[in-house]
C-alpha positions as CSV (number, residue, x, y, z in Angstrom):
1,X,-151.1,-71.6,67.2
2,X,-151.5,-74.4,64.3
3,X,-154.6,-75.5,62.8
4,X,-154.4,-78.7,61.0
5,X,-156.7,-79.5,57.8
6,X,-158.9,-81.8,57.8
7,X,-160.3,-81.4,54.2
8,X,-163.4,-80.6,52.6
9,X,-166.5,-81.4,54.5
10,X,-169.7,-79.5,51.9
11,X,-169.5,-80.0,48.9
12,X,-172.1,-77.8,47.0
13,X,-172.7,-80.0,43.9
14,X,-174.9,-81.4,46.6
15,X,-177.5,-78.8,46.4
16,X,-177.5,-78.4,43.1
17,X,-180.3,-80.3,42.7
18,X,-182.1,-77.6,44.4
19,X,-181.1,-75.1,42.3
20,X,-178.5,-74.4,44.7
21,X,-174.9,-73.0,44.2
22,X,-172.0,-72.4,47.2
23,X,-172.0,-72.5,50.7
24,X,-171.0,-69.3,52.5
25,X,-170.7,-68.3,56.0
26,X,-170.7,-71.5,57.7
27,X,-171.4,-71.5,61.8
28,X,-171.6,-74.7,64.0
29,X,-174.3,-75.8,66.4
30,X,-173.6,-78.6,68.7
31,X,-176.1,-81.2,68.8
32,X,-174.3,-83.8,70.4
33,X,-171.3,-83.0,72.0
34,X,-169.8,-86.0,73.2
35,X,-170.8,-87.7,70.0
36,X,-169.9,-85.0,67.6
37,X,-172.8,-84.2,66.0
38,X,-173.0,-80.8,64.6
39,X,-175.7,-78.8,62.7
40,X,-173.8,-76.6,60.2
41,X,-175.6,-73.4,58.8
42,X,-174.6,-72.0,56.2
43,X,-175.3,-69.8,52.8
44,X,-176.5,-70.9,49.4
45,X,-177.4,-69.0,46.4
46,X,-180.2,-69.5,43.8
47,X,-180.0,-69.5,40.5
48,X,-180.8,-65.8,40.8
49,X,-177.7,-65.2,43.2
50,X,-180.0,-64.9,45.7
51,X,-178.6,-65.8,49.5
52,X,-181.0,-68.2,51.5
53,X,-180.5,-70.1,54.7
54,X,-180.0,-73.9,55.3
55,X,-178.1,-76.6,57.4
56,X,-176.3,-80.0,56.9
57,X,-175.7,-82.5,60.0
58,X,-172.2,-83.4,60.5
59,X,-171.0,-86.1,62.4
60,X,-166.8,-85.5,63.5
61,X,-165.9,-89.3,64.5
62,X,-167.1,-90.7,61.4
63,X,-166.4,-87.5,59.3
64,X,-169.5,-87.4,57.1
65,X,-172.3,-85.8,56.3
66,X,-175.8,-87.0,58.3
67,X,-178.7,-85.1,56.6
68,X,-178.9,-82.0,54.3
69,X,-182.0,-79.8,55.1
70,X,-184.5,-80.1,51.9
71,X,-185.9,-76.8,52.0
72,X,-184.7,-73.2,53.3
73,X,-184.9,-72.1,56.7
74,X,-184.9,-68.2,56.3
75,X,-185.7,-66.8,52.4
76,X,-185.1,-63.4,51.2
77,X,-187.2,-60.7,52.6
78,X,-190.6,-59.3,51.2
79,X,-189.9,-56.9,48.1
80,X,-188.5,-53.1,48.9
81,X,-186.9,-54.8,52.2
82,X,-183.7,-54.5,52.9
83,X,-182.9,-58.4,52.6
84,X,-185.1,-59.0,49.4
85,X,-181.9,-59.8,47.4
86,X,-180.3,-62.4,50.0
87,X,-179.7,-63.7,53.0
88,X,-176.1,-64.6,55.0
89,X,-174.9,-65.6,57.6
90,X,-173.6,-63.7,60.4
91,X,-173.9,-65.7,63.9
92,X,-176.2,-67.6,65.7
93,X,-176.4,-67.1,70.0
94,X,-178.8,-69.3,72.2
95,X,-180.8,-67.0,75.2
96,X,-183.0,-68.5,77.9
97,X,-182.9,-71.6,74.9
98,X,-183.8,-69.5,72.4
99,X,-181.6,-69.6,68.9
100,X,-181.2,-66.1,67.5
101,X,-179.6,-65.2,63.5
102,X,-178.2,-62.2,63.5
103,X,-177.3,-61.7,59.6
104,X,-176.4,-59.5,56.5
105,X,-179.5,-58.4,54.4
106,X,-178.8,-57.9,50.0
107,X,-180.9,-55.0,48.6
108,X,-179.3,-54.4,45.4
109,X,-179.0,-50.8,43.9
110,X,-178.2,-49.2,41.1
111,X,-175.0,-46.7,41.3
112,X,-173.2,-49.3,43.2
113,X,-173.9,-53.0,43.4
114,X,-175.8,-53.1,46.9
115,X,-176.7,-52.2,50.1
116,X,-176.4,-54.0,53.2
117,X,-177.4,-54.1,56.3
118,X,-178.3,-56.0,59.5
119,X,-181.3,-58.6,60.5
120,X,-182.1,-60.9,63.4
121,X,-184.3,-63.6,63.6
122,X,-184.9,-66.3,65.9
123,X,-185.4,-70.4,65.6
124,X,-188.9,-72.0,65.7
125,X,-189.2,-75.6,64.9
126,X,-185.6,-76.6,64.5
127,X,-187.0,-75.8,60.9
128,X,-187.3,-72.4,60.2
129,X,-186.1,-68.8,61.2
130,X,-188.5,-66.3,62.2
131,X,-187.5,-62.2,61.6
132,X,-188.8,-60.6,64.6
133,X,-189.9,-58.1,62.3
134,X,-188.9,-56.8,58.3
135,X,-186.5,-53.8,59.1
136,X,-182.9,-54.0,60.0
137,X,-181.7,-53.8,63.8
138,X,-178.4,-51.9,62.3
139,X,-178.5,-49.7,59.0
140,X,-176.9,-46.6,57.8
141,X,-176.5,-43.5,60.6
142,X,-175.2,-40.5,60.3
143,X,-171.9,-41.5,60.9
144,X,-171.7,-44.7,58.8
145,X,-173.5,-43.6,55.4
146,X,-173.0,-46.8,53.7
147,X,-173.5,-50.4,54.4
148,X,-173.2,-52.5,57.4
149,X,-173.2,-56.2,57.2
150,X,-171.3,-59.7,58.9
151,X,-172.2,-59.6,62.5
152,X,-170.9,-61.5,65.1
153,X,-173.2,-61.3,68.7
154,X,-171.5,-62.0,71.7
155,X,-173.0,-61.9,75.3
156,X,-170.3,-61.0,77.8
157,X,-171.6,-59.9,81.5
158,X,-175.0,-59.5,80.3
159,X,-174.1,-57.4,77.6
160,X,-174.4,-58.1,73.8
161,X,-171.4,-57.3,71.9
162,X,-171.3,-56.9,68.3
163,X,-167.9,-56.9,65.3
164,X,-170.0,-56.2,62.3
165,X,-168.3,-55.2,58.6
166,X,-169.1,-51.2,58.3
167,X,-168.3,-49.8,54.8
168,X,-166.1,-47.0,54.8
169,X,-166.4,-46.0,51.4
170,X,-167.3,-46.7,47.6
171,X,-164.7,-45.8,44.9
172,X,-164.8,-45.6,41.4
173,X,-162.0,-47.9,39.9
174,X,-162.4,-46.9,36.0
175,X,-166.0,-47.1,36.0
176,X,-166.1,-49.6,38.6
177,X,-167.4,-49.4,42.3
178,X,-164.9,-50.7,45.0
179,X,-166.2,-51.3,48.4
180,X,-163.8,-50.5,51.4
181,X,-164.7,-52.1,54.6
182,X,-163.4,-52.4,58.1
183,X,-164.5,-54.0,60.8
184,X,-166.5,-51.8,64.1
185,X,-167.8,-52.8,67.3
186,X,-171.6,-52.1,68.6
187,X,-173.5,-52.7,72.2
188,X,-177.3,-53.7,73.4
189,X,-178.6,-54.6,76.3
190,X,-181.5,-56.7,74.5
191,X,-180.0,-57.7,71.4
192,X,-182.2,-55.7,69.1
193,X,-181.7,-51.8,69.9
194,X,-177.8,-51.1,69.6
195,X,-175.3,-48.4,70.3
196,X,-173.0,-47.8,68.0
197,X,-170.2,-45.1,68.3
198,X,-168.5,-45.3,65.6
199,X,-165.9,-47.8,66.8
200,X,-163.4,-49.1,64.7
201,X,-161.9,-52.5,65.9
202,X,-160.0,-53.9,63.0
203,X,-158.4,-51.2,60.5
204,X,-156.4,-51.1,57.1
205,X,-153.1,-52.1,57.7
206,X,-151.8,-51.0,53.9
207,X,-153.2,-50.0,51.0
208,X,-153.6,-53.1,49.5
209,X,-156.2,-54.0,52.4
210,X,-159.7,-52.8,51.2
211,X,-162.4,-55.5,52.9
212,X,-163.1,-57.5,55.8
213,X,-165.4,-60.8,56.3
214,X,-167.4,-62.2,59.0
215,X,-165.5,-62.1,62.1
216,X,-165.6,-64.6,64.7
217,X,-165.2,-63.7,68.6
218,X,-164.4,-65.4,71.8
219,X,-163.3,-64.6,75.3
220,X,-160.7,-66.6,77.1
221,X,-159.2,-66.4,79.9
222,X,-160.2,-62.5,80.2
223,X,-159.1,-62.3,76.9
224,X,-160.8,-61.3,73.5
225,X,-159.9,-63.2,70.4
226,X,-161.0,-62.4,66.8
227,X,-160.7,-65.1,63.9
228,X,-161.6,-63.0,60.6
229,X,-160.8,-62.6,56.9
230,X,-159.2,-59.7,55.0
231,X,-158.1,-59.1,51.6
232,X,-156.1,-57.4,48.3
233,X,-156.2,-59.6,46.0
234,X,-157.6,-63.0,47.7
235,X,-159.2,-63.3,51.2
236,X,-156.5,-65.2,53.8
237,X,-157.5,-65.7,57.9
238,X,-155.9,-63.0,60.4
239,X,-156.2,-63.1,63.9
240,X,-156.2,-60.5,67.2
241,X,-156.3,-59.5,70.9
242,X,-158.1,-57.6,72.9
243,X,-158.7,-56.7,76.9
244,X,-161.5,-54.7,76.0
245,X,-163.5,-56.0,73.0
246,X,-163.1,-52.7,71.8
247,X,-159.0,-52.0,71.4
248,X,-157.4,-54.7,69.1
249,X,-153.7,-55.6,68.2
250,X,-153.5,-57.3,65.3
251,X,-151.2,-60.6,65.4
252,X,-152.3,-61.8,61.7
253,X,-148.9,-63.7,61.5
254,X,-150.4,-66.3,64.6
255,X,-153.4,-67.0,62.6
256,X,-152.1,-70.6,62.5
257,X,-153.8,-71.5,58.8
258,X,-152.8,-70.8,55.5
259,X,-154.1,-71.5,51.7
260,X,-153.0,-75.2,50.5
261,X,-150.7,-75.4,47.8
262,X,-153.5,-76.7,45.9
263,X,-157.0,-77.5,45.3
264,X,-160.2,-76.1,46.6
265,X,-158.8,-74.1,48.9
266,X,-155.7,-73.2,47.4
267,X,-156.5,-69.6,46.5
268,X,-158.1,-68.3,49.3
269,X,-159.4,-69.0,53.0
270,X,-162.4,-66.8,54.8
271,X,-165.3,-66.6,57.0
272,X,-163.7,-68.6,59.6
273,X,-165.9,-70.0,62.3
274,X,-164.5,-72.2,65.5
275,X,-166.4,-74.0,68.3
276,X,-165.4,-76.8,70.5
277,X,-166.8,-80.2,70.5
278,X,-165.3,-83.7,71.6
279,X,-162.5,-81.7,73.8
280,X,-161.1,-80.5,70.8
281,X,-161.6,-77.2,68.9
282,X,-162.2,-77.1,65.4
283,X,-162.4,-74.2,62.7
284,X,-165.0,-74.2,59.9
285,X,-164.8,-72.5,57.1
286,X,-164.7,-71.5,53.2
287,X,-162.1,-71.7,50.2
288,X,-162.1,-70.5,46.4
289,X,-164.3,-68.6,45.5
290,X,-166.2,-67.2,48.4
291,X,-167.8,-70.5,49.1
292,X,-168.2,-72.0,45.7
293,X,-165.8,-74.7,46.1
294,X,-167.3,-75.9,49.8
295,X,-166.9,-75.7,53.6
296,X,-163.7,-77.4,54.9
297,X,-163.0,-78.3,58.9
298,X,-159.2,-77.9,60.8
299,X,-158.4,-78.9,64.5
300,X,-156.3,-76.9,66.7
301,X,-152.7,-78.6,67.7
């Protein structure tokens, strides 16, 4: 497996003058597929690090950008909710031509930094997401006490299968709260009530491990394949197999794309996101700095 770069696509000092800083989470719609228009989604902060929801159009023969949206499609939630801090990204799925968001919902806290958990709303207008209601369709259970957050929604024989980040524990690092996250697996029959059994898919491999991003599933050939980021020090892309959905082998070594050896993705690589388009596939995602320094684009050789 070899994905080749094609560079940066987003640069955020676009939005800026919005008040606008990084682009997280990005995840492709395909407008045109034989032309190779997308509509990109993706994450931007305020200038009160609050999370928001908005879209660039992206055109793949002539590799530039179309249209930026001018205003937000989904804002933070009303105040006390559990996504009045922020709003990112998780995944989008289309139902009886529907568009659904399922993503992660910022309430900040005080003895640790914040609590997360999961939202869905749908697509009304092309131009703005609709909550189909102000709670979270996943929170904290008995058996998951802390946060859960970066879903990725699948439908697979009429089943919808979620990978979602589930917090494992907080840990106080001389005075400082580290999160540990892995990544678990969930099932619903509608999409909004889900079942979740404690199911862990991707796990620590080594102490150094300590968090997961948004994952990033697809079935092929009877096979499950997950695209996701982990981390020590700096997020890198791993990669692994399942027959199930459920039971995972991690092959991390096949992920087929690396940091550059320098600029704006030179430090780190995350929140991968691939769709096909123009009988090629293509990977989007995010560099330094969790999305500060833009949204890049590979093809796989």
């Amino acid at each position: 497996m070899r994905w080749k770069k094609l560079g940066l696509i987003f640069n955020p000092d676009s939005i800026k003058s919005y008040g606008l800083t990084a682009s997280l989470m990005p995840v492709a719609n395909i407008l045109d597929r034989d032309n190779g228009i997308i509509r990109v989604y993706f994450s931007p902060r305020d200038n009160n690090g609050r999370s928001q929801v908005r879209f660039f159009d992206y055109n793949l023969q002539e590799s530039k950008v179309l249209k930026v949206s001018d205003q937000a499609l989904l804002l933070p939630g009303k105040l006390g909710t559990f996504d009045d801090s922020g709003i990112t990204i998780g995944s989008i799925i289309k139902n009886q031509n529907t568009i659904y968001l399922y993503y992660t919902g910022w309430h900040r806290t005080i003895t640790v930094p914040m609590n997360n958990s999961i939202g869905v709303a749908k697509l009304e207008n092309e131009r703005r997401f609709v909550r189909l209601g102000d709670g979270p369709i996943l929170t904290r259970t008995l058996e998951e006490p802390y946060s859960c957050a970066s879903p990725f929604v699948l439908i697979d024989n009429n089943k919808y299968k979620m990978w979602y980040a589930s917090m494992d524990k907080w840990e106080d690092i001389n005075g400082t709260p580290k999160h540990y996250y892995n990544i678990k697996y969930a099932e619903s029959n509608d999409g909004v009530n889900w079942t979740r059994n404690n199911i862990v898919a991707i796990n620590y491999q080594n102490s150094e491990e300590y968090a997961f991003g948004r994952p990033f599933v697809s079935k092929e050939n009877g096979i499950f394949k997950m695209w996701y980021s982990f981390r020590g020090d700096f997020y890198k892309i791993g990669y692994a197999e399942s027959q199930d959905g459920v039971r995972w082998q991690r092959k991390d070594e096949v992920s087929g794309i690396k940091v550059s050896s320098d600029g704006w993705d030179s430090e780190m690589i995350e929140y991968p996101y691939i769709f096909k388009c123009m009988s090629n596939r293509y990977m989007l995602y995010n560099g330094n700095g969790y999305g500060k320094s833009g949204i890049g684009i590979a093809i796989y050789e």
